[in-house]
C-alpha positions as CSV (number, residue, x, y, z in Angstrom):
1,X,125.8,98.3,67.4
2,X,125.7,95.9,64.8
3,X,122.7,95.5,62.2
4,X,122.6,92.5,60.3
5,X,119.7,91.8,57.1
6,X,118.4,88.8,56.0
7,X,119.3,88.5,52.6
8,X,116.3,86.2,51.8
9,X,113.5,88.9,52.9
10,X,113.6,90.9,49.8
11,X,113.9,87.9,47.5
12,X,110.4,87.1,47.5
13,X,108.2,90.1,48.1
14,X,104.5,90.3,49.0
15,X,101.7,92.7,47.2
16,X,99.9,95.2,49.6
17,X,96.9,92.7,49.5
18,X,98.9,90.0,50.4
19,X,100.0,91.8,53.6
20,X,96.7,92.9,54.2
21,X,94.9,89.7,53.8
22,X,97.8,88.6,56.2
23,X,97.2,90.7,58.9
24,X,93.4,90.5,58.5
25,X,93.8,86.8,59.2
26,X,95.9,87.0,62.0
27,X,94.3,89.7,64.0
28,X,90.6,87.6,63.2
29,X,89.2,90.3,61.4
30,X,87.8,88.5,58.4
31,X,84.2,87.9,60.0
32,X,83.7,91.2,61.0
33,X,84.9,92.9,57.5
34,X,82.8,90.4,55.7
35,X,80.0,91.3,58.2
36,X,79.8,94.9,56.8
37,X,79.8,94.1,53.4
38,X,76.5,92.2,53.9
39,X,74.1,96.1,53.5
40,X,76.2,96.5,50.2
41,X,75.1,92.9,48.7
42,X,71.7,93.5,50.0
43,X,69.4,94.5,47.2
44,X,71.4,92.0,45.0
45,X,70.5,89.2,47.2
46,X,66.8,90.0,48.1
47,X,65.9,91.6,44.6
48,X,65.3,95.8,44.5
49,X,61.3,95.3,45.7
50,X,62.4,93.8,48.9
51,X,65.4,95.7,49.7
52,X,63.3,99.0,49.1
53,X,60.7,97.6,51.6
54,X,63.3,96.1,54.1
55,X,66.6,97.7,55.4
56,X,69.5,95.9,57.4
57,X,69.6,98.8,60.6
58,X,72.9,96.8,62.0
59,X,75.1,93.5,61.5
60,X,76.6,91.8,64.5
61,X,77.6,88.5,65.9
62,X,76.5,86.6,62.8
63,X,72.7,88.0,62.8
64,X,71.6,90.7,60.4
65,X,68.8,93.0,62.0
66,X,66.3,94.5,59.3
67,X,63.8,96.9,59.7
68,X,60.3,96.9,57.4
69,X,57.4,98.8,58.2
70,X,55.0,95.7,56.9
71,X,53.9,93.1,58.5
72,X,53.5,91.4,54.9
73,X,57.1,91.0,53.6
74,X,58.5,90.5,57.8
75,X,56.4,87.1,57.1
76,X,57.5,87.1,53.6
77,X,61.6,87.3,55.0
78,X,60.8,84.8,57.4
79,X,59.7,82.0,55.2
80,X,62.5,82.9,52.9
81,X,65.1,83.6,55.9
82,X,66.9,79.9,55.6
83,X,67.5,81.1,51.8
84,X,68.7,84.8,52.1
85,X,70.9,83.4,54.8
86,X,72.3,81.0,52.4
87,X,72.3,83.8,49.3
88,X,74.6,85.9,51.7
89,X,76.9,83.2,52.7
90,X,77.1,81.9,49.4
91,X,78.1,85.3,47.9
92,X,80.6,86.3,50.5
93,X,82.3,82.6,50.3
94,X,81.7,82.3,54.1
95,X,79.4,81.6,57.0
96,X,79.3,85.4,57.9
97,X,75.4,85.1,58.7
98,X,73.3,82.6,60.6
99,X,70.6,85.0,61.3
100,X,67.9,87.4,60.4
101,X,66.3,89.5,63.1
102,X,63.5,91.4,61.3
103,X,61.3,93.9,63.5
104,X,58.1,95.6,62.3
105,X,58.5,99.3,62.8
């Protein structure tokens, strides 16, 4: 059996990241990675009172589900929904949210 190399595949070689980013993109994992970074931006978004009052219980599909035991600040992230949404997108570089789901518990 013969093995022949490619002479050219070790001239220009790619970092770890570079790879990774690579098969990230090709296997359309970006979204969902980016999705679960969204509970670690969180307070830094929102501010620390509102993301003590308010916590993300899952991420899916482009909506963020948060749970608040006040009926106060679910109104209060439902006039400023359009604007977190924006925050998180902005911060993230991408349209990873287009939603807030926020349920009083």
């Amino acid at each position: 059996m013969k093995v022949q190399m490619d002479s050219g595949s070790f001239s220009d070689p790619k970092t770890l990241k570079e790879v990774l980013d690579d098969l990230i993109k090709s296997q359309g994992w970006g979204t969902k990675i980016s999705e679960q970074t969204v509970p670690e931006i969180w307070e830094e978004v929102v501010g620390e009172l509102i993301a003590k009052s308010a916590r993300i219980t899952k991420v899916s599909n482009k909506k963020v589900f948060i749970e608040t035991a006040s009926s106060t600040w679910r109104a209060e992230l439902m006039l400023r929904s359009g604007d977190i949404i924006a925050k998180i997108n902005k911060h993230l570089g991408a349209e990873v949210v287009n939603e807030l789901i926020i349920k009083l518990v």
